[in-house]
Backbone as a chain_set.jsonl record, in Angstrom:
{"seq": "XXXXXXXXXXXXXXXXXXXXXXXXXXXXXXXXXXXXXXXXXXXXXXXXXXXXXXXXXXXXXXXXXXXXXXXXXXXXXXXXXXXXXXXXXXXXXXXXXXXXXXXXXXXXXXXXXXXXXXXXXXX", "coords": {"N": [[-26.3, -56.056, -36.669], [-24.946, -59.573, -35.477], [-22.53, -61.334, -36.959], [-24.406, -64.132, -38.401], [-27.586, -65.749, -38.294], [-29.078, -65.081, -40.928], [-32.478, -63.727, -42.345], [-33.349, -62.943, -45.121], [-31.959, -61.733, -48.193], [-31.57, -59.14, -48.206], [-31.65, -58.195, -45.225], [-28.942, -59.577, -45.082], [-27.188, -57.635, -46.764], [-26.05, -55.782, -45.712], [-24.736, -56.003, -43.475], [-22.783, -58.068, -44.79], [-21.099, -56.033, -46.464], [-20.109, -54.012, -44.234], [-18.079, -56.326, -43.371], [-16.454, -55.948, -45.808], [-15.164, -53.736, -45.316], [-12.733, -52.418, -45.908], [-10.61, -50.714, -48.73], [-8.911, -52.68, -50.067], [-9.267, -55.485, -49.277], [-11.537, -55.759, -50.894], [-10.598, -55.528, -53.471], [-9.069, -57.774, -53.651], [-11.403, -59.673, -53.414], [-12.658, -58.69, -55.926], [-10.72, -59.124, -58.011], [-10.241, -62.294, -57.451], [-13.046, -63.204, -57.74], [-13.32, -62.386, -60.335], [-11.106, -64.052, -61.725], [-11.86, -66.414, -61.161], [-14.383, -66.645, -62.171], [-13.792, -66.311, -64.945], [-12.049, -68.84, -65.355], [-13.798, -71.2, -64.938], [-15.582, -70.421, -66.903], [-13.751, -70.71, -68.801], [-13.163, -73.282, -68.683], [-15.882, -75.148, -69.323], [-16.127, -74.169, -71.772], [-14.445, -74.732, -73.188], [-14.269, -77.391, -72.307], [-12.352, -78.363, -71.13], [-12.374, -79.768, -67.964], [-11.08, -79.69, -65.822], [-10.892, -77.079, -65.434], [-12.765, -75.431, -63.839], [-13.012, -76.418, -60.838], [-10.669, -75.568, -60.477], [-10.713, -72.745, -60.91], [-13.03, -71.831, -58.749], [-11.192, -72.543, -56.88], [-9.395, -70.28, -57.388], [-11.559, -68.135, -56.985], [-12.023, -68.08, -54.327], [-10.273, -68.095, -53.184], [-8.106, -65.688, -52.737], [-9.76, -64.397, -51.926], [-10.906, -64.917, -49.215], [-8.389, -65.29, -47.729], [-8.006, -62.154, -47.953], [-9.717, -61.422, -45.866], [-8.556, -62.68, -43.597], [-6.004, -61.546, -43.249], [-5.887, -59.035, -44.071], [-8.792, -57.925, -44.003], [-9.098, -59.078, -41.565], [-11.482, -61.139, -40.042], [-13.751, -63.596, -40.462], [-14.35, -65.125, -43.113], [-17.999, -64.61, -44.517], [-19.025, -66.492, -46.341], [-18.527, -69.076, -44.983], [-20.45, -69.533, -43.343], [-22.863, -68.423, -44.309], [-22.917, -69.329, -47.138], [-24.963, -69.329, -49.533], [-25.676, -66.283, -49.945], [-23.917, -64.677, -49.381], [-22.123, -65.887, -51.699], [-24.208, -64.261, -53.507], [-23.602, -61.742, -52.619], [-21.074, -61.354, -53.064], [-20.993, -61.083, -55.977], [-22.775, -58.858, -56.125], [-20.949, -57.017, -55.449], [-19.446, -57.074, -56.903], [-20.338, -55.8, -59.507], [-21.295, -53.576, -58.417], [-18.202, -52.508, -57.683], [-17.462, -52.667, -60.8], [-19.338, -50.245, -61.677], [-18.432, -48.244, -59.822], [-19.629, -47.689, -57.83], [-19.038, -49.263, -55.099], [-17.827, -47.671, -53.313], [-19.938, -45.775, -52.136], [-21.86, -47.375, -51.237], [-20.33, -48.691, -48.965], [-20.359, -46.759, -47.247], [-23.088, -46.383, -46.737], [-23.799, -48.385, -45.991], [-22.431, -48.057, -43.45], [-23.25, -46.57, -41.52], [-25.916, -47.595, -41.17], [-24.884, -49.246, -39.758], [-24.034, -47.275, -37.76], [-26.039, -46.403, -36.599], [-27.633, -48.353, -35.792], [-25.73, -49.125, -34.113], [-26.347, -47.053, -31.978], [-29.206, -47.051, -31.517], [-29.791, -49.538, -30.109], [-27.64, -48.822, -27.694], [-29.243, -46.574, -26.817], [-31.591, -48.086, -25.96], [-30.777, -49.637, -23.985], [-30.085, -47.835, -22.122]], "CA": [[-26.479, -57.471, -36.326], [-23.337, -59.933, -35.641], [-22.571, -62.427, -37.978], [-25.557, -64.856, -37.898], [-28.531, -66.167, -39.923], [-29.972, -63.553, -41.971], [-33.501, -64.429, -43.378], [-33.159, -62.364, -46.296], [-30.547, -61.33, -48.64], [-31.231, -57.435, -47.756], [-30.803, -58.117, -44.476], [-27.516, -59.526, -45.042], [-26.33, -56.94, -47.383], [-25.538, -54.704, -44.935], [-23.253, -56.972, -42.549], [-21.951, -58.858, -45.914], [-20.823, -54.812, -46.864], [-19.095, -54.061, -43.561], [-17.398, -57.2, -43.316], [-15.725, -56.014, -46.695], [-14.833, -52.679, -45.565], [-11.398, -51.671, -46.433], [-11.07, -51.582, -50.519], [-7.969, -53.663, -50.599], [-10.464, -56.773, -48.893], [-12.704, -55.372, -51.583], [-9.973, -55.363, -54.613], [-8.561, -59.076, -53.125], [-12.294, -60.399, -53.983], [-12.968, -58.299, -57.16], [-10.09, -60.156, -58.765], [-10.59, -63.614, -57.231], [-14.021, -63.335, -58.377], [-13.264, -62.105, -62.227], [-10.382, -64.888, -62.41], [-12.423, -67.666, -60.766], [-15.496, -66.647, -63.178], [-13.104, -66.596, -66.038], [-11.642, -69.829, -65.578], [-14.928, -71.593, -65.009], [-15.988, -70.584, -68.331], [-13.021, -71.324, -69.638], [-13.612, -74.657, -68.765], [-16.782, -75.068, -70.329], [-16.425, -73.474, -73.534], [-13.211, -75.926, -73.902], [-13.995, -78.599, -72.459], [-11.463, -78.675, -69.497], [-13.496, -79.412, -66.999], [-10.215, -79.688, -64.631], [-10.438, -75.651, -65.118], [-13.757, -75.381, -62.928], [-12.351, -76.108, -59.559], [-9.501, -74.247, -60.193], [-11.776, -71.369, -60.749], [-13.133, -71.719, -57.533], [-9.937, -72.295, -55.619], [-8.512, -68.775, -57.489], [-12.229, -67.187, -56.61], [-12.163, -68.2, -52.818], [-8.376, -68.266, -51.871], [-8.002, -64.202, -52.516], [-11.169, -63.791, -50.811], [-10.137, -65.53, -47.52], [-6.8, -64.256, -47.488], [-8.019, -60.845, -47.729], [-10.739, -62.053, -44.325], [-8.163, -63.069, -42.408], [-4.869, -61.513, -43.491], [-6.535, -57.536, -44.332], [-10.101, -57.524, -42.85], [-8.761, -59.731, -40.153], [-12.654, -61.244, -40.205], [-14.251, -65.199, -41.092], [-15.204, -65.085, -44.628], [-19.358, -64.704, -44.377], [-19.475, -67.487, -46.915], [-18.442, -70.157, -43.807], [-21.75, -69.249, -42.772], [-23.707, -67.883, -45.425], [-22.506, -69.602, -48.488], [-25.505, -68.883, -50.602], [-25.988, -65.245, -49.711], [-22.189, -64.604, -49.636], [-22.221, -65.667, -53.053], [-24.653, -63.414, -54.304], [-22.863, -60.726, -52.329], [-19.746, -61.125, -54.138], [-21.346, -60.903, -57.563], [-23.304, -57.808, -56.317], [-20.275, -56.056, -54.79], [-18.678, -57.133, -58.477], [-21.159, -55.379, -59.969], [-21.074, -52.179, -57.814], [-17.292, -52.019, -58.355], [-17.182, -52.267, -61.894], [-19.585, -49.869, -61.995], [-18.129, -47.373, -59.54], [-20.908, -47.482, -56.58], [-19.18, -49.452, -54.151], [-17.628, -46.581, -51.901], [-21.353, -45.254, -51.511], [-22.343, -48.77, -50.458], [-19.518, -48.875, -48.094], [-21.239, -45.487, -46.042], [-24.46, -46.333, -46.418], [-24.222, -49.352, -44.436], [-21.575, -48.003, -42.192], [-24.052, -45.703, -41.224], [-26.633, -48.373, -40.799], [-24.391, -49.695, -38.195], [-23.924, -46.116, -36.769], [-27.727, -45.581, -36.402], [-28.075, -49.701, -35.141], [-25.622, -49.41, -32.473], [-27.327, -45.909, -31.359], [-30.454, -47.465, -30.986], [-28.99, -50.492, -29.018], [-27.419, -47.896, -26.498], [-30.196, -45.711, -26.061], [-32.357, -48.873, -25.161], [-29.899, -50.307, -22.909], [-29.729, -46.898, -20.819]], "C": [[-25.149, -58.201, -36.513], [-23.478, -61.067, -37.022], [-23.124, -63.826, -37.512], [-26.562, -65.627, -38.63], [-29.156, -64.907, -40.053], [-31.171, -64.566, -42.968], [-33.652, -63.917, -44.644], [-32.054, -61.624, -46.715], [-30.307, -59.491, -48.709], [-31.192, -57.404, -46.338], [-29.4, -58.232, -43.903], [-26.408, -58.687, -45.686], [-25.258, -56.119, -46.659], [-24.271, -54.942, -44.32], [-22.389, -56.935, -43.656], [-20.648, -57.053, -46.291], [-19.629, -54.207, -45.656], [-17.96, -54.918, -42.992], [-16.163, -57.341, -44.523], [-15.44, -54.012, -46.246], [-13.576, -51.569, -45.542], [-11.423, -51.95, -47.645], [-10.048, -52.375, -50.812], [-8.792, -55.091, -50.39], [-11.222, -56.218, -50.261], [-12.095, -55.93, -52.995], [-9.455, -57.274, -54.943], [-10.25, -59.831, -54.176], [-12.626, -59.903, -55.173], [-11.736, -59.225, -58.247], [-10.026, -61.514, -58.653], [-12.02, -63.554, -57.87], [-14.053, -63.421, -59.912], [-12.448, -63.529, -62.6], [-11.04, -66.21, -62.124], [-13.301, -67.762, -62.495], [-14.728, -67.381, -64.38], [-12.621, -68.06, -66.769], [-12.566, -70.678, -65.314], [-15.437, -72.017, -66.113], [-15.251, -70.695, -69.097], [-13.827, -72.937, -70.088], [-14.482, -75.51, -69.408], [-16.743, -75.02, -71.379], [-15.038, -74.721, -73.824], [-12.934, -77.099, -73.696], [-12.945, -79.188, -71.533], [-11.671, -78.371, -68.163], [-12.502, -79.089, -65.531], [-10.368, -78.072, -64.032], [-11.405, -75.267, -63.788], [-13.452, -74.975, -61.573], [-11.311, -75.522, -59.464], [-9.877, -72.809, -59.903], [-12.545, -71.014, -59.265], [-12.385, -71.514, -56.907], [-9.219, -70.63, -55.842], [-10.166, -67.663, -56.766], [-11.795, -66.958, -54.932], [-10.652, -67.888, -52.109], [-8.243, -66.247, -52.041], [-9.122, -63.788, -51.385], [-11.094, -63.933, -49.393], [-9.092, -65.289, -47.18], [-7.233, -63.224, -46.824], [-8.923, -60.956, -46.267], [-9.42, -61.803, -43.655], [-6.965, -61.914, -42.455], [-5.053, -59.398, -43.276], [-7.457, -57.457, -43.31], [-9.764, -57.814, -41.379], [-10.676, -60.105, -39.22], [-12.852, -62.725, -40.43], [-14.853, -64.19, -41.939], [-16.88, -65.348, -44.211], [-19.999, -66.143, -45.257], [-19.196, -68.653, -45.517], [-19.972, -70.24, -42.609], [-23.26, -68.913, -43.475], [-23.532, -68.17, -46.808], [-23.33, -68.951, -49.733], [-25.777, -67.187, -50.966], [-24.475, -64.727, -49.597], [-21.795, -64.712, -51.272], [-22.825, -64.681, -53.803], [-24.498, -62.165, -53.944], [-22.004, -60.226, -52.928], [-20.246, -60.74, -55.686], [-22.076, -59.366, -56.944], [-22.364, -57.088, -55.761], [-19.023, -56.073, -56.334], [-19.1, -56.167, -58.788], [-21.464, -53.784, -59.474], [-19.214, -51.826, -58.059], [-16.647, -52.003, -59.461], [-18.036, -50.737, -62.277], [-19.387, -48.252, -60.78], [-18.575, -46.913, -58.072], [-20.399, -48.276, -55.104], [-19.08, -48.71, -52.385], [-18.726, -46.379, -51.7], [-22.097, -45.866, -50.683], [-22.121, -48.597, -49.01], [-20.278, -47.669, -46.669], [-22.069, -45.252, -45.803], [-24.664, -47.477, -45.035], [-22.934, -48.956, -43.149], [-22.94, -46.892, -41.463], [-25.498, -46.312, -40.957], [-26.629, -48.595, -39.656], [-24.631, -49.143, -37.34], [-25.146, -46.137, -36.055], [-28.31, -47.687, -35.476], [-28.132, -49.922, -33.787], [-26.059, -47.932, -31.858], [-28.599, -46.253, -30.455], [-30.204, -48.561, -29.891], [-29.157, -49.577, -27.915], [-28.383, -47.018, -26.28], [-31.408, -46.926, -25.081], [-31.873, -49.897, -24.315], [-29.54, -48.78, -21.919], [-30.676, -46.708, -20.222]], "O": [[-24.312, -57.827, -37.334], [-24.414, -61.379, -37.758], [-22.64, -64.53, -36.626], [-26.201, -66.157, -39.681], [-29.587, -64.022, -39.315], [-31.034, -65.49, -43.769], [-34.241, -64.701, -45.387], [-31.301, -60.997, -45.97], [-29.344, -58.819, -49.079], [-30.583, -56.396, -45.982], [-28.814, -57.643, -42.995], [-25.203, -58.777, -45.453], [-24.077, -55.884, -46.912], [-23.172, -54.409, -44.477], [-21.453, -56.141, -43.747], [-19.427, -57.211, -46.304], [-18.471, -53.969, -46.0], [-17.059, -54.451, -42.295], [-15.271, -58.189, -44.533], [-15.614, -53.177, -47.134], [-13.524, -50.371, -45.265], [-11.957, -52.98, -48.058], [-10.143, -52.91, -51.916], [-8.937, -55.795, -51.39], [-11.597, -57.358, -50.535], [-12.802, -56.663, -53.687], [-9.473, -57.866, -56.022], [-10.19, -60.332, -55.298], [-13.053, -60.845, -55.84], [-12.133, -59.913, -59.188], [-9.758, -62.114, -59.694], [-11.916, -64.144, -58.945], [-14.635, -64.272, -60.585], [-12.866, -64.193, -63.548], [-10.756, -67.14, -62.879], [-13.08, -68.457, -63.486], [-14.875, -68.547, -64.748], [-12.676, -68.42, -67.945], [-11.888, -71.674, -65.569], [-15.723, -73.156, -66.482], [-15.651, -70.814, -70.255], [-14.501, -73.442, -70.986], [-14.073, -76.505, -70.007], [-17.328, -75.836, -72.091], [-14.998, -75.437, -74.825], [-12.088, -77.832, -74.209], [-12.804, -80.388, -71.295], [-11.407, -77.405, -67.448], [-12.884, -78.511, -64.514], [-10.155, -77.703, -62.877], [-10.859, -74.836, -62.773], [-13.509, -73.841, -61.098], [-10.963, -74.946, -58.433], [-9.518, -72.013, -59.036], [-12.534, -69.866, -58.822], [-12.416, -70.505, -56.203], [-8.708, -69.937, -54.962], [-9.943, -66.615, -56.16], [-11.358, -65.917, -54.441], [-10.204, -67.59, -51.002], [-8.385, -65.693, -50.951], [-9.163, -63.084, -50.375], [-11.232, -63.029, -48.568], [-8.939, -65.014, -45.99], [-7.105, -63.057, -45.611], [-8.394, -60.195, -45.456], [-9.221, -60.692, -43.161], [-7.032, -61.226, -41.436], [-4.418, -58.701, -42.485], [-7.262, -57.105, -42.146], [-10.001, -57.154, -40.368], [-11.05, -59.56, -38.182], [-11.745, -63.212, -40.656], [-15.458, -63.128, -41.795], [-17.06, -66.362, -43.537], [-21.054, -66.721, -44.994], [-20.317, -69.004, -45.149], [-20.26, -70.803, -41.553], [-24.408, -69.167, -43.111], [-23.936, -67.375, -47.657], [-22.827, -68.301, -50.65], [-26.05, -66.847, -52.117], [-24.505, -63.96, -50.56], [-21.281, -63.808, -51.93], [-22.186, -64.164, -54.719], [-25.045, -61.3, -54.627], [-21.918, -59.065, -53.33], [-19.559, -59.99, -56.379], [-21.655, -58.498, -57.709], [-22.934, -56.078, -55.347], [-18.106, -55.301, -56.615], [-18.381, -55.223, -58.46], [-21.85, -52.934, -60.276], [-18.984, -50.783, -58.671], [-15.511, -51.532, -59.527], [-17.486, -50.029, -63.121], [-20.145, -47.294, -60.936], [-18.056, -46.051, -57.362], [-21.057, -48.094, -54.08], [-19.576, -48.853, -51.268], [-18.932, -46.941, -50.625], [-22.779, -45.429, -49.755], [-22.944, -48.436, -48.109], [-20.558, -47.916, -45.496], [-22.403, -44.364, -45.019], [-25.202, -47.511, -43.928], [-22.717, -49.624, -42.138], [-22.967, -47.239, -40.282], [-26.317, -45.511, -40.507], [-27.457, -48.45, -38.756], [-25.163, -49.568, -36.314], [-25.162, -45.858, -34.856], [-29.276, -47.898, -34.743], [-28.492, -51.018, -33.356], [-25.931, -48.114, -30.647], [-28.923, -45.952, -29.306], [-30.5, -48.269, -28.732], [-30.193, -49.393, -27.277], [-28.267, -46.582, -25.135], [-31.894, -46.73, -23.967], [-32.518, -50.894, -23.989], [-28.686, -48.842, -21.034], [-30.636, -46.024, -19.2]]}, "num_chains": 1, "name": "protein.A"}
């Protein structure tokens, strides 16, 4: 499916997944994400609330870089903000813990088997 509305956040996994699929795009948001987080809760815990939006601007600016600059792609959040978000935290969460390459070939292989079906029912 192209980039679109998605009614649920497992239908968008898939896209959200090939839209990140080189690991430097992948590595770009794993550290914008950790330093955004970081400085967020800085903020909080100290009381400098200025840190907040900074935290954002360091989550999002690697992340969109790596879109345009690497993936050569629109960021899915410009479309999907809320589901984009909880992409990024679950593609955190798969590469701290080692799982995202597997990700990465499951849904490429989604695709494979998508656009298959497509072309067989367009011949």
């Amino acid at each position: 499916m192209a980039q679109g509305k998605f009614d649920t956040f497992e239908e968008f996994w898939p896209f959200y997944v090939m839209e990140h699929a080189l690991p430097a795009t992948r590595w770009f948001h794993f550290v914008g994400t950790s330093l955004g987080a970081a400085l967020a809760i800085a903020g909080v815990v100290t009381g400098h609330y200025w840190l907040i939006p900074v935290g954002v601007v360091s989550g999002y600016g690697p992340a969109w870089i790596s879109h345009f600059f690497i993936e050569k792609n629109k960021p899915a959040s410009f479309k999907q903000p809320v589901y984009s978000f909880m992409g990024d935290w679950k593609m955190w969460l798969l590469i701290v813990t080692g799982r995202m390459g597997a990700e990465v070939e499951k849904a490429r292989k989604i695709r494979e088997a998508q656009a298959a079906s497509t072309a067989t029912g367009m011949a």
